[in-house]
C-alpha positions in Angstrom: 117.3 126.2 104.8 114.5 126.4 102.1 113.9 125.1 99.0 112.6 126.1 95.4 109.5 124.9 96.2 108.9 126.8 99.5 110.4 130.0 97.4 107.0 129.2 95.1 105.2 128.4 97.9 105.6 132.0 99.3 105.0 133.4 96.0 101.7 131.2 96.2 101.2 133.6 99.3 101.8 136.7 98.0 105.0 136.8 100.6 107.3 137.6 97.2 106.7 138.1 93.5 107.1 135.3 90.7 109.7 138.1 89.0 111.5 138.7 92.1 112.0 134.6 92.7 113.6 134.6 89.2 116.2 137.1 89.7 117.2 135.6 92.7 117.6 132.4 90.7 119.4 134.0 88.4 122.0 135.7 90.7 122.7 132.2 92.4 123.1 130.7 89.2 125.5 133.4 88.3 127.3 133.1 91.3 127.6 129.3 91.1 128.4 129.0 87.6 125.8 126.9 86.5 122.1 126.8 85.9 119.9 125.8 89.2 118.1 123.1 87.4 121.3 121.3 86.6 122.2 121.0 90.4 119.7 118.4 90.8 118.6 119.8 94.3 116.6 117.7 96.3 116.1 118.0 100.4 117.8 115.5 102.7 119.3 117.9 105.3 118.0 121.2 106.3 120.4 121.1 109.9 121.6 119.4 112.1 118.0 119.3 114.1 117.0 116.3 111.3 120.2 114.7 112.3 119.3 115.0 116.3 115.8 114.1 115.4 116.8 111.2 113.6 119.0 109.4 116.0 116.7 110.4 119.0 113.8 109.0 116.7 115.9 105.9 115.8 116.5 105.4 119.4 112.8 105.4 120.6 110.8 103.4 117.8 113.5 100.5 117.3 113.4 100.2 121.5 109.4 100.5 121.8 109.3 98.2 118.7 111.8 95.7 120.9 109.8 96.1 123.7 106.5 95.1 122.4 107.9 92.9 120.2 108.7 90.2 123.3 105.4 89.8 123.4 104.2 89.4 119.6 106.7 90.1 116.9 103.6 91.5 114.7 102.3 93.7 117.7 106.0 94.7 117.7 106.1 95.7 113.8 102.2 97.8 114.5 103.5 99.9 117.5 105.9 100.8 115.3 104.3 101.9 112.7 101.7 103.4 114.9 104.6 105.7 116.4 105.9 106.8 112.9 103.0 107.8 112.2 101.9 109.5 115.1 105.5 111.2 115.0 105.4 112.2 111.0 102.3 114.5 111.9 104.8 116.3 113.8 108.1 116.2 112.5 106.9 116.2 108.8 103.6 117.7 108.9 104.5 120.6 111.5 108.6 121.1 111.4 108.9 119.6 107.8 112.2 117.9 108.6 113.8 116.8 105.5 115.7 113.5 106.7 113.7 112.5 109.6 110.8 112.4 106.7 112.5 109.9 105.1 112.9 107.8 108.6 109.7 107.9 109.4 108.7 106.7 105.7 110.5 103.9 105.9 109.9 102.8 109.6 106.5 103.2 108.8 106.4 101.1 105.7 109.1 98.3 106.5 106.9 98.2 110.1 104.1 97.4 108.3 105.1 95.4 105.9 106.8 93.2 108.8 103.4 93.5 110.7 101.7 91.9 107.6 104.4 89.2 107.0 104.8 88.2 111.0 100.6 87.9 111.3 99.9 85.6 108.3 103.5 83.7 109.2 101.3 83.2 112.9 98.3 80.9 110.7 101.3 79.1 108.7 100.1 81.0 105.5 102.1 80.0 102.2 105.4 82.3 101.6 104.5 82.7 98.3 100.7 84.4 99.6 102.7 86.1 102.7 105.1 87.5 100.5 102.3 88.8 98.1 100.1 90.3 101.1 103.0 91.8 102.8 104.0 93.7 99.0 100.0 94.8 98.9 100.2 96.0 102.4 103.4 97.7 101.8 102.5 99.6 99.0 99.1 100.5 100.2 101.5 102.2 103.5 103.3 104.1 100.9 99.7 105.4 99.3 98.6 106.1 102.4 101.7 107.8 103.3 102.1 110.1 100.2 98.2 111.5 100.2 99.3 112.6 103.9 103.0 113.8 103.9 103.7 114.1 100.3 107.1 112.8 101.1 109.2 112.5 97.7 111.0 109.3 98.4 107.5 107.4 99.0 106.8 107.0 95.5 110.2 105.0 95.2 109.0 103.1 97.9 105.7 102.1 96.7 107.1 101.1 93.3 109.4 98.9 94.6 106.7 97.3 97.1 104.4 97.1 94.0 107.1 95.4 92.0 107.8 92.6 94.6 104.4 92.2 94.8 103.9 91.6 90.5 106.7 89.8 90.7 105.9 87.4 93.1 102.3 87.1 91.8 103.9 86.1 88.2 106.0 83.7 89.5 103.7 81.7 91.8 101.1 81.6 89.0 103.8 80.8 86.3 106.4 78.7 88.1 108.7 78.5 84.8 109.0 82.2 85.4 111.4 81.2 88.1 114.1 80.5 85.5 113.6 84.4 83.9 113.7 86.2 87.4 116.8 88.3 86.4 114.6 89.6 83.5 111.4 90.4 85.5 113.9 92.5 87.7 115.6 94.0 84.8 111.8 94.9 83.0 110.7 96.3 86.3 113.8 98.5 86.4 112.7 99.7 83.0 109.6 100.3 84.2 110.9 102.4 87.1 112.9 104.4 84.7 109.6 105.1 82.8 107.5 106.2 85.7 110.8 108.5 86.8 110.9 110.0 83.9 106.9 110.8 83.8 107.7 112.5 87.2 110.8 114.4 85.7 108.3 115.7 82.2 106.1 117.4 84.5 108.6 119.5 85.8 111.4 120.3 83.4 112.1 123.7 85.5 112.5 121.3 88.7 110.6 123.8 90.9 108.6 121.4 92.9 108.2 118.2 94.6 108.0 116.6 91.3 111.4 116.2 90.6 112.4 115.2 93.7 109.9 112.3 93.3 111.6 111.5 90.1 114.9 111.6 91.8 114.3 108.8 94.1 112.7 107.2 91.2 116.3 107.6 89.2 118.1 105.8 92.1 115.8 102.4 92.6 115.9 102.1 89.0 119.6 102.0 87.9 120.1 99.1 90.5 117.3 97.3 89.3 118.4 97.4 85.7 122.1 96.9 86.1 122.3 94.1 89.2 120.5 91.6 86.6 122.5 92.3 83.7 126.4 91.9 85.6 124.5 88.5 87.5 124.1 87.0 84.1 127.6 88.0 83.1 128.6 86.1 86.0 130.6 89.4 87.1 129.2 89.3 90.7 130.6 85.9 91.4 133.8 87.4 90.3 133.8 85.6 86.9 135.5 88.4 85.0 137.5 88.4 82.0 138.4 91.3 79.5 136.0 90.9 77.6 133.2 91.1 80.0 134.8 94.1 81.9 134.8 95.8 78.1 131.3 95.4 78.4 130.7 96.9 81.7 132.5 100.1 80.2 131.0 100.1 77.8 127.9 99.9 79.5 128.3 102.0 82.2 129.3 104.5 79.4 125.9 104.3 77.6 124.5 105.2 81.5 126.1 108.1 81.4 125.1 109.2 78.1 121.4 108.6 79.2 122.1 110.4 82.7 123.8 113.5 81.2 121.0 113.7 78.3 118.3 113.4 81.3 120.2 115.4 83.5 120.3 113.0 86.4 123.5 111.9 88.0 121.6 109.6 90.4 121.0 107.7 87.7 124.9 107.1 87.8 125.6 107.0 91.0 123.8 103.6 91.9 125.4 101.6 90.0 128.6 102.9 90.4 129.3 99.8 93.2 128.7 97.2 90.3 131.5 98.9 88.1 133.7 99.6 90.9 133.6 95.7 92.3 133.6 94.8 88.3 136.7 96.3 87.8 138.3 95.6 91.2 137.8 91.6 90.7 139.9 92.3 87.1 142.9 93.5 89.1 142.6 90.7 91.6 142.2 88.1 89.2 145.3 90.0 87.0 147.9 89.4 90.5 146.8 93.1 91.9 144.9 91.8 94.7 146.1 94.6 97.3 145.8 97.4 94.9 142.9 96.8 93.0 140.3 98.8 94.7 142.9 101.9 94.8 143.4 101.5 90.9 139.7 100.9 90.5 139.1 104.1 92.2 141.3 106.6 90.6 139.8 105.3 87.0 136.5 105.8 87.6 136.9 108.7 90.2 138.9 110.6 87.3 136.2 110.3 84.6 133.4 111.4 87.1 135.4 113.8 88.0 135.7 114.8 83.9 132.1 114.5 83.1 131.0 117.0 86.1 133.3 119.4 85.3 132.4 119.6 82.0 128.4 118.0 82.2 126.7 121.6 80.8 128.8 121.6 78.4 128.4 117.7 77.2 124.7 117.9 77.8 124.5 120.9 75.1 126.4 118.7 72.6 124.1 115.9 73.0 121.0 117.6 72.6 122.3 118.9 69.5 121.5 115.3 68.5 118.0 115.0 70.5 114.7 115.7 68.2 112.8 118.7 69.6 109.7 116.4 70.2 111.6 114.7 73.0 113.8 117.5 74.0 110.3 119.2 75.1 110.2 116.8 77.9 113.6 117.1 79.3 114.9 119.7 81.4 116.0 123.4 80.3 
């Protein structure tokens, strides 16, 4: 399996022409129906090797972390993410292995990030400076990690080590800022969106890494943005009422607008749980308590269903609407 990248990486090389890649684009496109840059492609699988690799991978790092970890939890947490490491130069450097990329990321991050947070918790260090270090050390992993492996999802996970970090800083300097931590998440999903959609600008073709960077991007910040908005509606402790289901629609609607006019799905897709468990505590609270999932299901499954089959066609009516001085920025 390859992707558009390594199609313009061989063109890079001389292997094939830039004219030659386009026509094969084309003819995909033509045979798919639909333009290539609407697909939203982004690696997670190339075979069923990543998924061998993965397991086999899973196996060996979370019993050498056990292992070690008898004797010092933190020791534990650094073999770890010594073994990622050692394993990503491999795997990601050699084989580039979509999915077992991603493992290794994340072992390597959340292992360092627990070998931060187990060492200071050893000198009886304050939670609110433990947290704070172990956010630092967690996004200086993902750094490191990225200027090596230039694995897409790292960005993601740097942002959202960087905005733990902030957050915690803010409120441990500010201890009213306590009482607004729903709105520091929600301004720090904003902020995602905004850093995702730098990503997405400089690659409105989505040809290269870029856009898969923005993709990951797309899917921290939805979650970010929606989770505080439904806990201050009370929706998550399954305080629902008409009204307040109304204005989940109605919001999840305005989600989709954005998603279709950015051309991300993602965007969509995580926070789809928060509608779905919206709507399911409706039907419960309404006497349909073994049915309400099902129902919940078949609504929103039906209009996602809808909007792909007919998402070109939606996005070209939007645009219609979009100035050409933003339009520039968004994809083909």
């Amino acid at each position: 399996m390859y992707s558009d990248e390594d199609l313009y990486a061989a063109v890079k090389a001389g292997i094939f022409d830039e004219a030659s890649v386009e026509k094969f684009r084309s003819h995909i496109s033509l045979l798919s129906n639909t333009k290539s840059v609407d697909e939203e492609n982004f690696r997670l699988i190339s075979g069923f090797n990543d998924v061998f690799v993965t397991i086999a991978a899973l196996l060996f790092l979370a019993s050498a972390g056990w292992l070690s970890g008898q004797l010092n939890e933190a020791l534990g947490c650094f073999i770890t993410a010594s073994l990622s490491w050692l394993l990503s130069i491999f795997f990601i450097s050699r084989k580039k292995l979509a999915l077992p990329a991603i493992f290794f990321l994340i072992a390597f991050i959340v292992s360092a990030i627990g070998c931060a947070y187990n060492t200071l918790h050893l000198y009886n260090t304050a939670k609110e400076l433990t947290i704070v270090v172990s956010g630092v050390v967690g996004a200086i992993a993902a750094y490191l990690h990225w200027y090596k492996f230039k694995v897409p999802i790292t960005v993601a996970a740097g942002v959202a080590s960087s905005a733990v970090c902030l957050i915690t800083i803010a409120i441990t300097q500010i201890p009213f800022l306590k009482d607004y931590m729903l709105i520091l998440m929600a301004l720090s999903g904003v902020i995602t969106f905004l850093i995702a959609m730098y990503w997405d600008s400089q690659d409105t073709q989505r040809k290269t890494r870029k856009s898969d960077v923005a993709f990951w991007l797309h899917l921290l910040s939805a979650p970010l943005i929606v989770h505080p908005i439904f806990s201050f509606m009370g929706v998550l402790k399954s305080e629902v009422s008409m009204e307040k289901i109304a204005f989940v629609i109605l919001l999840y609607f305005f989600l989709g607008l954005i998603s279709v006019v950015i051309d991300r799905r993602a965007l969509m897709v995580s926070s789809l749980v928060y509608v779905l468990y919206a709507l399911t505590a409706l039907f419960k609270v309404y006497g349909m308590v073994s049915f309400s999932f099902a129902i919940s299901g078949v609504f929103i499954g039906s209009m996602l269903l809808l909007l792909s089959a007919f998402w070109q066609k939606f996005r070209i009516f939007l645009l219609c609407y979009i100035s050409e001085s933003i339009k520039k920025y968004l994809p083909a």
